[in-house]
mmCIF file of the N, C-alpha and C atoms, coordinates in Angstrom:
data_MODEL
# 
_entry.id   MODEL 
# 
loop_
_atom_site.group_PDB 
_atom_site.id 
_atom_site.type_symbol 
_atom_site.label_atom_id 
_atom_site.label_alt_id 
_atom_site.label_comp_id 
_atom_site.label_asym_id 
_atom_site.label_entity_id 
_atom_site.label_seq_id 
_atom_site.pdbx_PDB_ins_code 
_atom_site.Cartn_x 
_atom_site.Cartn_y 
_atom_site.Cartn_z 
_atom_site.occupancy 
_atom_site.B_iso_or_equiv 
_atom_site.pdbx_formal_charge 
_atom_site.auth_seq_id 
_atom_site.auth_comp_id 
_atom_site.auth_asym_id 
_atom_site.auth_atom_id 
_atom_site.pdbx_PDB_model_num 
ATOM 1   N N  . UNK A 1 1  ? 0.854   -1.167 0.000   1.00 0.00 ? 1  UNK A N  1 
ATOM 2   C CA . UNK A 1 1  ? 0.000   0.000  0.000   1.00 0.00 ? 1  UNK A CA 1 
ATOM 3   C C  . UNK A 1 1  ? 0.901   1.232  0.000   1.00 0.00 ? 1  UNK A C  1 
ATOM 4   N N  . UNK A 1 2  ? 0.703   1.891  -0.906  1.00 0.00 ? 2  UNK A N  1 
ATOM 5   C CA . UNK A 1 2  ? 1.141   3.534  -0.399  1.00 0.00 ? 2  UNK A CA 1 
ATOM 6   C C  . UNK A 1 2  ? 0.414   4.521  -1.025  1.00 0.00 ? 2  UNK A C  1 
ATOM 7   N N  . UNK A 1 3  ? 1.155   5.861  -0.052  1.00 0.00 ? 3  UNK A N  1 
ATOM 8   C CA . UNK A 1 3  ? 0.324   7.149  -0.029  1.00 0.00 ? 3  UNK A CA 1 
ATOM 9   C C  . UNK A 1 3  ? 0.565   7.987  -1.157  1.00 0.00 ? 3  UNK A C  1 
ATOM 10  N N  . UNK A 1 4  ? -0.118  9.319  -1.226  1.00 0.00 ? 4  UNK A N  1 
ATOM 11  C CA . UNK A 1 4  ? 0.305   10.342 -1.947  1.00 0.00 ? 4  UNK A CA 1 
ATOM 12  C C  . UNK A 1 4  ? -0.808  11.486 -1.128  1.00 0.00 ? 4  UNK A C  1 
ATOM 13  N N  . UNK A 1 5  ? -0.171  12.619 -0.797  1.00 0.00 ? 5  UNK A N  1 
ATOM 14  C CA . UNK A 1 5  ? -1.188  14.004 -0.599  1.00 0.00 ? 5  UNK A CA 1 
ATOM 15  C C  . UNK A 1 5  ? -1.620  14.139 -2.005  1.00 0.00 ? 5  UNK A C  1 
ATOM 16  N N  . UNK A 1 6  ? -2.910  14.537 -1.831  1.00 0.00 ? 6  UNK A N  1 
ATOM 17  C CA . UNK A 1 6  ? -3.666  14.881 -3.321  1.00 0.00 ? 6  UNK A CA 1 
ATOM 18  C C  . UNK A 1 6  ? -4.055  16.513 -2.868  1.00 0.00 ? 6  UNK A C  1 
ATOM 19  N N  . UNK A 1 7  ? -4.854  17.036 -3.509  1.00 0.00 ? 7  UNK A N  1 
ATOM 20  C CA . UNK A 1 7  ? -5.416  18.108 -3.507  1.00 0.00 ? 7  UNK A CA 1 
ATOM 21  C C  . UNK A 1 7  ? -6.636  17.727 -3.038  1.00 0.00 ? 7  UNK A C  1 
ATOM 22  N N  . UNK A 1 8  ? -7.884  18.626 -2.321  1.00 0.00 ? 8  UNK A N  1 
ATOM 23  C CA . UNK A 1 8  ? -9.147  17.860 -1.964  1.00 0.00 ? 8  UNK A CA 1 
ATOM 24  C C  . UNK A 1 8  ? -9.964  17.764 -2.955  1.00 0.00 ? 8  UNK A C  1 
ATOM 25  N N  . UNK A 1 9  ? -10.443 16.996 -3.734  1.00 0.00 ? 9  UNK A N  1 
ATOM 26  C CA . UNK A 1 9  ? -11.512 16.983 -4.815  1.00 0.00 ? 9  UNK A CA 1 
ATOM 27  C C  . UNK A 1 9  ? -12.735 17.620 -4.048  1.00 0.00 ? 9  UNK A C  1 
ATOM 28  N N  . UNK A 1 10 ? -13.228 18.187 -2.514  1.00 0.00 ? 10 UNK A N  1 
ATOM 29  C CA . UNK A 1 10 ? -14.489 18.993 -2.388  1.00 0.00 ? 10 UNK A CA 1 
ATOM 30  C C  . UNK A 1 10 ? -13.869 20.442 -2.231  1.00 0.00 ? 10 UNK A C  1 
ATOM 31  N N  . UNK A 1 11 ? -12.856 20.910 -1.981  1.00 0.00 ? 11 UNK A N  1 
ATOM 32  C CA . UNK A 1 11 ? -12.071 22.003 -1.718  1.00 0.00 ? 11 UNK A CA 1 
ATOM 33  C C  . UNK A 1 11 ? -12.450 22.558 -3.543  1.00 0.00 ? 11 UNK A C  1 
ATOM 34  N N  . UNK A 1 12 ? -13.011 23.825 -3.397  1.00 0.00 ? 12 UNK A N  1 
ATOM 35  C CA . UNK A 1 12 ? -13.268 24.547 -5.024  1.00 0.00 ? 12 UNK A CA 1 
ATOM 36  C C  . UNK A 1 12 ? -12.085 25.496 -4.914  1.00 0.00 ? 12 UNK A C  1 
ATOM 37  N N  . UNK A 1 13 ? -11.646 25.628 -3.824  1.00 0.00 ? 13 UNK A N  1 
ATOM 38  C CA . UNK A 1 13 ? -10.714 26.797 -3.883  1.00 0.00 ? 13 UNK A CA 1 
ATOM 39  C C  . UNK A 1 13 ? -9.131  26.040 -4.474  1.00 0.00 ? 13 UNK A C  1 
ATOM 40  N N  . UNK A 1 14 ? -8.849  24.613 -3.824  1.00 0.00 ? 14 UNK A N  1 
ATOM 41  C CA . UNK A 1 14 ? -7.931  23.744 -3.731  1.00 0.00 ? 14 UNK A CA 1 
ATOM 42  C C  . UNK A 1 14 ? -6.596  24.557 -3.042  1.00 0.00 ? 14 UNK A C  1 
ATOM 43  N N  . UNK A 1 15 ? -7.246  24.646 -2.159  1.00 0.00 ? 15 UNK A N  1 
ATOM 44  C CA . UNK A 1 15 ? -6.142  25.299 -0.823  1.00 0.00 ? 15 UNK A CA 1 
ATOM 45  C C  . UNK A 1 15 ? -6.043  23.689 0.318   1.00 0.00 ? 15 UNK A C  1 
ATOM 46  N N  . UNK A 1 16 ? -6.397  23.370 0.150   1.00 0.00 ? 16 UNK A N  1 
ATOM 47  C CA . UNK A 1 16 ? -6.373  21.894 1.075   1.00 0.00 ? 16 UNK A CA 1 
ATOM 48  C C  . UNK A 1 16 ? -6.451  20.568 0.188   1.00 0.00 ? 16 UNK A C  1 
ATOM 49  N N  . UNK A 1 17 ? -5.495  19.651 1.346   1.00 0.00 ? 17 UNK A N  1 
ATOM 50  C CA . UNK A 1 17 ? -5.371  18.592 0.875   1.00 0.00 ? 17 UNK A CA 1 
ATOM 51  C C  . UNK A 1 17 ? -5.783  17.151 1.714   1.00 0.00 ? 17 UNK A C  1 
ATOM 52  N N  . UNK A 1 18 ? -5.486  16.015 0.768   1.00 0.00 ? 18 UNK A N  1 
ATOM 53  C CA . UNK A 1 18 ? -6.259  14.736 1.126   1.00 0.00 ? 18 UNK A CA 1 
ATOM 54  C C  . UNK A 1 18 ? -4.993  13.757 1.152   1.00 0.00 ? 18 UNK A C  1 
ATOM 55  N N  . UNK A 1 19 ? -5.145  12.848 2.364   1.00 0.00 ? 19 UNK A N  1 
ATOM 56  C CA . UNK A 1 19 ? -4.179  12.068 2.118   1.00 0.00 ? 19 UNK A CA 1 
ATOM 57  C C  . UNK A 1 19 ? -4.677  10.454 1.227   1.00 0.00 ? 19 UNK A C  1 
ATOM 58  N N  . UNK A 1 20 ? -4.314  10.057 0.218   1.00 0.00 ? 20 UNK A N  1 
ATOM 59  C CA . UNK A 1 20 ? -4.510  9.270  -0.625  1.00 0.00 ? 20 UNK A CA 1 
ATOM 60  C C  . UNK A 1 20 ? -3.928  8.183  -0.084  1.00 0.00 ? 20 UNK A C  1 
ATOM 61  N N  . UNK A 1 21 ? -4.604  6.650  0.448   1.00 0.00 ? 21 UNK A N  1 
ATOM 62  C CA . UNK A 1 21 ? -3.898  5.240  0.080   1.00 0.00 ? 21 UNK A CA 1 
ATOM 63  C C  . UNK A 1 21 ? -4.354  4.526  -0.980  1.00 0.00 ? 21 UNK A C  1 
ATOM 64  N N  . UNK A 1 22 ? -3.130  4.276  -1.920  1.00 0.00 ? 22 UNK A N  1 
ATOM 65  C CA . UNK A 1 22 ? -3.542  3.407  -2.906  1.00 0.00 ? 22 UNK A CA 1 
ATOM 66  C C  . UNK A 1 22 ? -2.838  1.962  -3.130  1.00 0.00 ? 22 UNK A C  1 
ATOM 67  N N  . UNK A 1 23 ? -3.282  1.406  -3.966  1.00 0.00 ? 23 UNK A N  1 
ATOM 68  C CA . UNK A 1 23 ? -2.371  0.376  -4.468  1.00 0.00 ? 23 UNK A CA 1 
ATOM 69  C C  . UNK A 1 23 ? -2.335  0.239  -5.817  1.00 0.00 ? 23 UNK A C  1 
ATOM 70  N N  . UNK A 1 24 ? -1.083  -0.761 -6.467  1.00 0.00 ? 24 UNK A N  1 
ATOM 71  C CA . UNK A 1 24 ? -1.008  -0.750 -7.854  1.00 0.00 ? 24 UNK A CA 1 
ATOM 72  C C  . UNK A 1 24 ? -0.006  0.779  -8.444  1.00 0.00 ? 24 UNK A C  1 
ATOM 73  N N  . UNK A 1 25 ? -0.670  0.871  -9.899  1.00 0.00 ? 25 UNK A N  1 
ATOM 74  C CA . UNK A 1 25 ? -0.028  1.607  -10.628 1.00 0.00 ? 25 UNK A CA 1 
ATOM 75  C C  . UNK A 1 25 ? -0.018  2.150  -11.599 1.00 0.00 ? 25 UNK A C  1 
ATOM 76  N N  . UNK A 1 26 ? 0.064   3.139  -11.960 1.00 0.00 ? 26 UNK A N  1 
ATOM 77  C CA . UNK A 1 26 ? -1.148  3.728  -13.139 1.00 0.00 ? 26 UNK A CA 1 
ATOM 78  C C  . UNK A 1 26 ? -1.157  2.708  -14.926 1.00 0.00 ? 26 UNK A C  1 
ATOM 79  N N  . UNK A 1 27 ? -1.870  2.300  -15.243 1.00 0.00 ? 27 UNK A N  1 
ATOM 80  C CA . UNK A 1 27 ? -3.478  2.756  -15.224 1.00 0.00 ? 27 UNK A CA 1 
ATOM 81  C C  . UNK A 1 27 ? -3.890  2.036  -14.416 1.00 0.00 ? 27 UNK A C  1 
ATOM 82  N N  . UNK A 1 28 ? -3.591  0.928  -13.325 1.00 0.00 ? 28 UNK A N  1 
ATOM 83  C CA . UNK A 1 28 ? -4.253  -0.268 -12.707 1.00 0.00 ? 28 UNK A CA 1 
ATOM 84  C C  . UNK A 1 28 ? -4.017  0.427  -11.061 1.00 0.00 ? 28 UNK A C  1 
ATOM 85  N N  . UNK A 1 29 ? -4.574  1.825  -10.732 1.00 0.00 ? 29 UNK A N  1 
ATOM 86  C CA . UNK A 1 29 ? -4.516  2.142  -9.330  1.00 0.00 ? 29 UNK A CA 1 
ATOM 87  C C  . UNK A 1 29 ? -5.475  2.061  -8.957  1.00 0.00 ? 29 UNK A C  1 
ATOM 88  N N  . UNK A 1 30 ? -5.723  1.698  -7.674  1.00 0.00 ? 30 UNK A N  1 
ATOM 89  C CA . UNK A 1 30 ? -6.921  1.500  -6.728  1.00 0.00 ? 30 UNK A CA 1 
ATOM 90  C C  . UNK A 1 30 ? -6.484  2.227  -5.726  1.00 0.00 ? 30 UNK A C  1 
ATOM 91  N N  . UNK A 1 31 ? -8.044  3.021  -5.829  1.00 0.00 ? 31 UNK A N  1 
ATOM 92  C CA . UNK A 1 31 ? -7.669  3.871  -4.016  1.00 0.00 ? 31 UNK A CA 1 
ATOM 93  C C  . UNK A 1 31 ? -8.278  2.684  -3.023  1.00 0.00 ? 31 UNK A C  1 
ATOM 94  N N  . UNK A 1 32 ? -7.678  2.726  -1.899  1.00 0.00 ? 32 UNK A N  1 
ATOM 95  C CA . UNK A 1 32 ? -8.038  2.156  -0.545  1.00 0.00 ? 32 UNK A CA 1 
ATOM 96  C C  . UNK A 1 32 ? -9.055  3.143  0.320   1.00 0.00 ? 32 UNK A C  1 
ATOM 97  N N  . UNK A 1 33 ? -7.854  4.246  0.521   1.00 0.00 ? 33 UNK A N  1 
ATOM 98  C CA . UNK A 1 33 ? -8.635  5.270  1.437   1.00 0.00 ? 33 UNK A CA 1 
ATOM 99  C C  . UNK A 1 33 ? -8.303  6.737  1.144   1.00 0.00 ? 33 UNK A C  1 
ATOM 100 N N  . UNK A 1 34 ? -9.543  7.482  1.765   1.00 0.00 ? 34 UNK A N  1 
ATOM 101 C CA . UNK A 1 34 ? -9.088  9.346  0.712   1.00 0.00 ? 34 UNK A CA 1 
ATOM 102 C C  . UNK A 1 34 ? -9.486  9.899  2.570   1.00 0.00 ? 34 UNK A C  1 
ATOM 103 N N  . UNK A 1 35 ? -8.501  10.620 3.296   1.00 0.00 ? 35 UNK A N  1 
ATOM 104 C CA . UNK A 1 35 ? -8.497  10.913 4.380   1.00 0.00 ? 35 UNK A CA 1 
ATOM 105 C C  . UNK A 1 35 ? -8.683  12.610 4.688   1.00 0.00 ? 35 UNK A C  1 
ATOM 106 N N  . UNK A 1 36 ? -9.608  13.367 4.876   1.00 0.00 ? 36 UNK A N  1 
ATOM 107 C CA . UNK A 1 36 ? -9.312  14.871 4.922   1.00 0.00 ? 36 UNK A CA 1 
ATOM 108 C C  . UNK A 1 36 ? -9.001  15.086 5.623   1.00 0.00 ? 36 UNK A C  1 
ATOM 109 N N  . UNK A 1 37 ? -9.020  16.526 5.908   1.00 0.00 ? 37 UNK A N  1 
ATOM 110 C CA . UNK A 1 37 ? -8.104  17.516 6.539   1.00 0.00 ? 37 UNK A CA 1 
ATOM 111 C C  . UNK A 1 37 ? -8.372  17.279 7.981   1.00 0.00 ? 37 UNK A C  1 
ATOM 112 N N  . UNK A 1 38 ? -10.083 16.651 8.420   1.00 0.00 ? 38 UNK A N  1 
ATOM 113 C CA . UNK A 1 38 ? -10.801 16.343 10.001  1.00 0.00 ? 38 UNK A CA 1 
ATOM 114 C C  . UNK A 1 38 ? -10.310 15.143 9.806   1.00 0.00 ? 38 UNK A C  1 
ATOM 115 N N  . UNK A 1 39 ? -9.450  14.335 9.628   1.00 0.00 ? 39 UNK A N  1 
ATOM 116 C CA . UNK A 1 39 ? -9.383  12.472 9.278   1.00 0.00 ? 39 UNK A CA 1 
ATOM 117 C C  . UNK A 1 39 ? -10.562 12.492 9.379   1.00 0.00 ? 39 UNK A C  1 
ATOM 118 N N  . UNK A 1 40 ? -11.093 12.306 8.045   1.00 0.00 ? 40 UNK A N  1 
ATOM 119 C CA . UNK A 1 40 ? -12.204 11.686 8.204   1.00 0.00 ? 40 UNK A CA 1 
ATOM 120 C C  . UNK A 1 40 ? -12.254 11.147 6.863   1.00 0.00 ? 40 UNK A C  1 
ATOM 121 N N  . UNK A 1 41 ? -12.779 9.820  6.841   1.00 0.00 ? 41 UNK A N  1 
ATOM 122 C CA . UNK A 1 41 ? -12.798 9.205  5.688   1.00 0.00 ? 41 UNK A CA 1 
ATOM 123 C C  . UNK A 1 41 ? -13.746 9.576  4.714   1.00 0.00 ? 41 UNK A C  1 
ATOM 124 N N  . UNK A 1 42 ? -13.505 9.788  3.340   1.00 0.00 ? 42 UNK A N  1 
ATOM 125 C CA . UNK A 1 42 ? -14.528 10.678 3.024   1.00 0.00 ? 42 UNK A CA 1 
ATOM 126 C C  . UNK A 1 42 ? -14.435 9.678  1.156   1.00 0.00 ? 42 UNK A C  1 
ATOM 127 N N  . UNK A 1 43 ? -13.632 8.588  0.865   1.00 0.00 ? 43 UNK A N  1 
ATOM 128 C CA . UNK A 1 43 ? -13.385 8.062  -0.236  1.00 0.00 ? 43 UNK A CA 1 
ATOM 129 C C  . UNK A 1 43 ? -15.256 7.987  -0.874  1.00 0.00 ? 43 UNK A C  1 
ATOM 130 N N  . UNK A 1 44 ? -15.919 6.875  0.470   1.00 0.00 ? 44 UNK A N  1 
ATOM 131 C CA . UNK A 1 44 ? -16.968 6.518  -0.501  1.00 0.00 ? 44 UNK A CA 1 
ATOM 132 C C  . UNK A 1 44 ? -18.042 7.446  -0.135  1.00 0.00 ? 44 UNK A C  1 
ATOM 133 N N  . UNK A 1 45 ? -17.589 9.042  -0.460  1.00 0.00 ? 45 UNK A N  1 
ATOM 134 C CA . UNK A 1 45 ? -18.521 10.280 -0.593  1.00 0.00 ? 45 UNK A CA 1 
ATOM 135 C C  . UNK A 1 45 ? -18.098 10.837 -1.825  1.00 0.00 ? 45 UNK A C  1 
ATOM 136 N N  . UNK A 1 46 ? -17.217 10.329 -2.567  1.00 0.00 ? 46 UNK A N  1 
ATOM 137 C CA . UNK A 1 46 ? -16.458 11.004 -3.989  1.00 0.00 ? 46 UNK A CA 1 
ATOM 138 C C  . UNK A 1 46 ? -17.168 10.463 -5.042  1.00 0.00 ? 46 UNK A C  1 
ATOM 139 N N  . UNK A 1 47 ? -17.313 11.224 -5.812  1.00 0.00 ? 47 UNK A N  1 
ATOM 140 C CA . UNK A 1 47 ? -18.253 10.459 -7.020  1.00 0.00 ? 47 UNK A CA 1 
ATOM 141 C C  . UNK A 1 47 ? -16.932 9.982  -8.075  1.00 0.00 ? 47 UNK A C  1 
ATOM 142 N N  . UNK A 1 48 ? -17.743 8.814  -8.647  1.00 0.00 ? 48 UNK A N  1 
ATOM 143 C CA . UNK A 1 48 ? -16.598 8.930  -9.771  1.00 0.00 ? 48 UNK A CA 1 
ATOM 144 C C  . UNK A 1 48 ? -15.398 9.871  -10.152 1.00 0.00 ? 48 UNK A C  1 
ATOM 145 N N  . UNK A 1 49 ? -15.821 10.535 -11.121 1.00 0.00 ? 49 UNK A N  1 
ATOM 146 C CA . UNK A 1 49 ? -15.162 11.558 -11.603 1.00 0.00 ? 49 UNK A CA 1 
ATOM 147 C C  . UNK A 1 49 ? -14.294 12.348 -10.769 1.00 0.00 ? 49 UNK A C  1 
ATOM 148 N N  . UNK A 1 50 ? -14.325 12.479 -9.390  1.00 0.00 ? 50 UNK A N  1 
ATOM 149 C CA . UNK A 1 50 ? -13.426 12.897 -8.091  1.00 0.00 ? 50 UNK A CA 1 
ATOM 150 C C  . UNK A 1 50 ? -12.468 11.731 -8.320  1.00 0.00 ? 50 UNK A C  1 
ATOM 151 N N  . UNK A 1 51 ? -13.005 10.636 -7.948  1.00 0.00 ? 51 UNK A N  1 
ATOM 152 C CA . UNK A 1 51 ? -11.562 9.374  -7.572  1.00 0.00 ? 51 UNK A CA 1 
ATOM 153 C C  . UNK A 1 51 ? -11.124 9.389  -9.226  1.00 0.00 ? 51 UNK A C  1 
ATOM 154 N N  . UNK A 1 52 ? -11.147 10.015 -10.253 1.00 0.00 ? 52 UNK A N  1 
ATOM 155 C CA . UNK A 1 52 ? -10.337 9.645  -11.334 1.00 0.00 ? 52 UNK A CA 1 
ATOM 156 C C  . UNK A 1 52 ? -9.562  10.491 -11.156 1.00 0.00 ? 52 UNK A C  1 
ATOM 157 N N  . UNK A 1 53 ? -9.887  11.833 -10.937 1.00 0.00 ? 53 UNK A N  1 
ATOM 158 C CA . UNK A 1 53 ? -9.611  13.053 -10.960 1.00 0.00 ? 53 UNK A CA 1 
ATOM 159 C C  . UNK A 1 53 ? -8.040  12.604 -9.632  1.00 0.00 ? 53 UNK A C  1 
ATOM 160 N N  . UNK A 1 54 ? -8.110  12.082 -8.608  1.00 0.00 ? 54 UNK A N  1 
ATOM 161 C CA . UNK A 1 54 ? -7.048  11.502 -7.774  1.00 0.00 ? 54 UNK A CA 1 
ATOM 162 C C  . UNK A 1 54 ? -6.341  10.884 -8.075  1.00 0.00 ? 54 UNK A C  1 
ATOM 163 N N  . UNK A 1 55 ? -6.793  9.356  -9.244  1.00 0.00 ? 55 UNK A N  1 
ATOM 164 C CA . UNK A 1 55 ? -5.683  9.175  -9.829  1.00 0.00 ? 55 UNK A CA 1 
ATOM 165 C C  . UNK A 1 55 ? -5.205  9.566  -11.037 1.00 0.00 ? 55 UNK A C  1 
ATOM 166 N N  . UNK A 1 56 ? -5.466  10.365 -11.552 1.00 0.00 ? 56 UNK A N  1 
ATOM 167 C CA . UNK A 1 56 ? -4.791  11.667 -12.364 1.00 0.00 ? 56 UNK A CA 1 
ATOM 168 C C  . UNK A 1 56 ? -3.412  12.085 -11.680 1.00 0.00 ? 56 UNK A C  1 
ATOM 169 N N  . UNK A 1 57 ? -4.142  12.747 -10.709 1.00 0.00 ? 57 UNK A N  1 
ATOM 170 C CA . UNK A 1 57 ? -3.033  13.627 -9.928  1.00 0.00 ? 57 UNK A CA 1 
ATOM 171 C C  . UNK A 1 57 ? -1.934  12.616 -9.707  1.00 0.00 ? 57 UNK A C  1 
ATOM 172 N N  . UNK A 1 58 ? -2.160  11.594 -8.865  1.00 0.00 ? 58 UNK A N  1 
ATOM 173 C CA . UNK A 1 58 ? -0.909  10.537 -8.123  1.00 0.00 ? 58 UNK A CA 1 
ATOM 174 C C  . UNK A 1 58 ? -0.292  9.761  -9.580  1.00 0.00 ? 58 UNK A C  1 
ATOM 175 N N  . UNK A 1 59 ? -1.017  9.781  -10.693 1.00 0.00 ? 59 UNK A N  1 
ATOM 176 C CA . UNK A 1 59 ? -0.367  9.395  -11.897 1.00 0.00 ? 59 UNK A CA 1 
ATOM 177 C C  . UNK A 1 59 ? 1.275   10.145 -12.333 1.00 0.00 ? 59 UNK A C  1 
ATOM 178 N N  . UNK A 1 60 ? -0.052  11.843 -12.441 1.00 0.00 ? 60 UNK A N  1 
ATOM 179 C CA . UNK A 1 60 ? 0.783   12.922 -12.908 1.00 0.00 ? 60 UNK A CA 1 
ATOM 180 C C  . UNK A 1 60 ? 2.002   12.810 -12.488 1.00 0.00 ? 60 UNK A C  1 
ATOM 181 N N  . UNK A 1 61 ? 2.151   12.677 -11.045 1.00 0.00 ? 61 UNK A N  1 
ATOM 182 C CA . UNK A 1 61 ? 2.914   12.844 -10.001 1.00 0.00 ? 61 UNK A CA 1 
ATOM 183 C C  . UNK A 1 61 ? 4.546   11.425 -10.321 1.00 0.00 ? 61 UNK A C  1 
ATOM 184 N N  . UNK A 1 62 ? 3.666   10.629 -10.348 1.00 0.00 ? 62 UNK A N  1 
ATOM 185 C CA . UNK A 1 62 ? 4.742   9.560  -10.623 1.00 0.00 ? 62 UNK A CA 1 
ATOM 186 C C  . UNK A 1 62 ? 5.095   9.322  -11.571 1.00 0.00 ? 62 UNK A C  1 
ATOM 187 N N  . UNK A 1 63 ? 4.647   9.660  -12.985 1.00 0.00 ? 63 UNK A N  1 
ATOM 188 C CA . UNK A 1 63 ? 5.097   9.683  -14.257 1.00 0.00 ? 63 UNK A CA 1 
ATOM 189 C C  . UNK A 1 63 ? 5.846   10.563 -14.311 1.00 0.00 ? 63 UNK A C  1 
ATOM 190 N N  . UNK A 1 64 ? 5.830   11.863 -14.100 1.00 0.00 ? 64 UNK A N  1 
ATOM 191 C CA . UNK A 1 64 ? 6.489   12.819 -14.494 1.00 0.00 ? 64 UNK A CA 1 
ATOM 192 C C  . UNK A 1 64 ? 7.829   12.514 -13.647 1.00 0.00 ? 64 UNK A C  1 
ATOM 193 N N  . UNK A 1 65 ? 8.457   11.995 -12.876 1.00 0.00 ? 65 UNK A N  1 
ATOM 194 C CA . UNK A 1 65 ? 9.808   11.669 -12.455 1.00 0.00 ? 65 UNK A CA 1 
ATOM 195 C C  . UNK A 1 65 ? 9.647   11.978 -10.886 1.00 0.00 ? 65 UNK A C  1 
ATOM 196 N N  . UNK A 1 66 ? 8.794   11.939 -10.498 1.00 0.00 ? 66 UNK A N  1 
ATOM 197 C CA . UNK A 1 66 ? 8.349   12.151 -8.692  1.00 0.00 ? 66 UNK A CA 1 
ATOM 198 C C  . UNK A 1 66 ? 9.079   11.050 -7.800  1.00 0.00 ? 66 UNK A C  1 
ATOM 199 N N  . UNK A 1 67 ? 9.646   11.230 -6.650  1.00 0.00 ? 67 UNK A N  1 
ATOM 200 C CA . UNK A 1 67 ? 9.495   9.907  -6.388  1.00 0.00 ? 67 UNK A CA 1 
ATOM 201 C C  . UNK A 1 67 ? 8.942   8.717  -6.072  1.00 0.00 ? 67 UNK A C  1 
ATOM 202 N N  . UNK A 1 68 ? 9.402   7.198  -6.033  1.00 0.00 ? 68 UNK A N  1 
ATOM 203 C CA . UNK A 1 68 ? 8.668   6.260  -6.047  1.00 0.00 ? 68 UNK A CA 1 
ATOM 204 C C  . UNK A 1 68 ? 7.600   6.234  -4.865  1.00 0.00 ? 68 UNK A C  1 
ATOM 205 N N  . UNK A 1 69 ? 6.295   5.979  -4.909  1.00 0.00 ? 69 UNK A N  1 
ATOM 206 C CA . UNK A 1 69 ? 5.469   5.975  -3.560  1.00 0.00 ? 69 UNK A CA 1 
ATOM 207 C C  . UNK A 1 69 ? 5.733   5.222  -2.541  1.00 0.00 ? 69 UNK A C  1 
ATOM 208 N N  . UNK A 1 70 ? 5.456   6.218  -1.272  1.00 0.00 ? 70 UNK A N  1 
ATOM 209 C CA . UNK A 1 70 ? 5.740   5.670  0.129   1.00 0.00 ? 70 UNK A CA 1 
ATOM 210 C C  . UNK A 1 70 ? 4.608   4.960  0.480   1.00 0.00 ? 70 UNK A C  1 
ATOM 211 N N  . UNK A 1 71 ? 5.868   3.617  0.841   1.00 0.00 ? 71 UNK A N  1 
ATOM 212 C CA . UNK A 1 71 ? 4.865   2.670  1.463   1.00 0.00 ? 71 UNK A CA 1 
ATOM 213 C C  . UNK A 1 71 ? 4.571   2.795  2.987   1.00 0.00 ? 71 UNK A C  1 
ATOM 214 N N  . UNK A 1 72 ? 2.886   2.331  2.838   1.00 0.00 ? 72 UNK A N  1 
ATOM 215 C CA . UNK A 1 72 ? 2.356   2.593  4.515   1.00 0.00 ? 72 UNK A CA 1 
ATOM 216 C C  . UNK A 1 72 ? 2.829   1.375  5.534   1.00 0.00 ? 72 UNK A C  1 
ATOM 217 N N  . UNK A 1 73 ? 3.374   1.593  6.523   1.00 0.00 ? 73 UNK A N  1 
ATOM 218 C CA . UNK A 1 73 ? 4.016   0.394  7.309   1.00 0.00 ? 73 UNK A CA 1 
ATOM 219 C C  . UNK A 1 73 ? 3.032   -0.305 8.215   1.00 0.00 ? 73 UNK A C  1 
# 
């Protein structure tokens, strides 16, 4: 399993962020869990188009030469 901070997909301003657990690897990522800013689990309140929109970002992030994702212990 590992993480990535995302941006918040309910944040319109995108001044705050979400902590992302996923697994896999793009195109085959699965989120686990989407954690906000209150920990509060908020994954299965995202509609579709939010959780793509996440792995977009954690894609972006690791394609473009980011480093490899931290695994959760």
């Amino acid at each position: 399993m590992s993480n990535h901070f995302c941006l918040d997909p309910n944040d319109p301003y995108a001044q705050s962020e979400v902590l992302v657990f996923f697994e896999g690897r793009y195109p085959d990522i699965r989120l686990l869990s989407v954690i906000d800013g209150n920990d509060d689990e908020i994954l299965s309140d995202l509609v579709h188009e939010q959780q793509r929109d996440l792995i977009r970002e954690i894609a972006a992030f690791y394609t473009s030469g980011g480093d490899t994702p931290n695994v959760a212990a």
